[in-house]
C-alpha positions in Angstrom: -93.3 -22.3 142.0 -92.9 -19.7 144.7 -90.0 -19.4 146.8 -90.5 -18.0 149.8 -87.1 -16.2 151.7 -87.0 -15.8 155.5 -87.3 -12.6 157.0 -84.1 -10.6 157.1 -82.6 -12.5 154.3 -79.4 -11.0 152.7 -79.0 -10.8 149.0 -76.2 -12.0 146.4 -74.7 -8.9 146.4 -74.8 -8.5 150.3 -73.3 -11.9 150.7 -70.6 -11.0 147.6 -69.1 -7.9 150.2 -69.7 -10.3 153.1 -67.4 -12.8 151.4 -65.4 -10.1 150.0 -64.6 -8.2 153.0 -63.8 -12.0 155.5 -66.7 -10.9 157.7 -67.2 -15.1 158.2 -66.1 -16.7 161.7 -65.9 -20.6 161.7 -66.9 -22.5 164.6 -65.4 -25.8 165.1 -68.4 -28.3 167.0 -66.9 -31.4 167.8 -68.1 -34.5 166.7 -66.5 -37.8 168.0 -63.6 -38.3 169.7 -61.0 -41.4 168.1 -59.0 -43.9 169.8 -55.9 -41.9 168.4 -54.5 -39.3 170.8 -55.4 -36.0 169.6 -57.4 -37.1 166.3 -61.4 -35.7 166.4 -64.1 -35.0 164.0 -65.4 -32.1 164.2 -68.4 -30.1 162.4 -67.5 -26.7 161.0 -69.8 -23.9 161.2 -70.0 -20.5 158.8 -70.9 -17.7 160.4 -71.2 -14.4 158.9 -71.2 -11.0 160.1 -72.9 -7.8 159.1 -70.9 -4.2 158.6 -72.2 -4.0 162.5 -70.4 -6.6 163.3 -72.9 -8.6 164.3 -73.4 -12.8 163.4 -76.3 -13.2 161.3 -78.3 -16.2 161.7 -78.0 -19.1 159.3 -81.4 -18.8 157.7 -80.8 -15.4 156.8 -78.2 -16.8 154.1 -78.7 -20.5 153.8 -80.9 -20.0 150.5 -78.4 -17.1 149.0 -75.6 -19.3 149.4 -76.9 -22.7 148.2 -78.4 -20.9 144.8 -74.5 -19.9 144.5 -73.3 -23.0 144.7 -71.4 -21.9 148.0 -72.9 -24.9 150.0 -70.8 -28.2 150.2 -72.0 -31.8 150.5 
């Protein structure tokens, strides 16, 4: 089998520093709104940053991440 990576994907060991270093923003989308005052759902979104400073796109380490077992449900 042949796995093919998106251009521009990062590597273990870039996404170890990126890790390492809390170069990761989390955006909060929300998701529903409940009857309770105050109470949401929300979807929570990784994004990581580059030694620019610069968000990288989710394909760029969706594939790095889920072989480290970094991916939940």
């Amino acid at each position: 089998m042949v796995r093919l990576e998106p251009p521009g994907a990062i590597g273990p060991a870039e996404l170890r520093e990126i890790l390492y270093q809390g170069r990761v923003d989390v955006r909060l989308r929300p998701l529903a709104t409940l009857a309770q005052p105050g109470a949401a759902l929300y979807h929570a979104l990784p994004r990581l940053r580059n030694g620019a400073d610069e968000h990288l796109e989710p394909a760029r380490y969706r594939t790095t991440a889920a072989r480290a077992g970094l991916l939940g449900m």
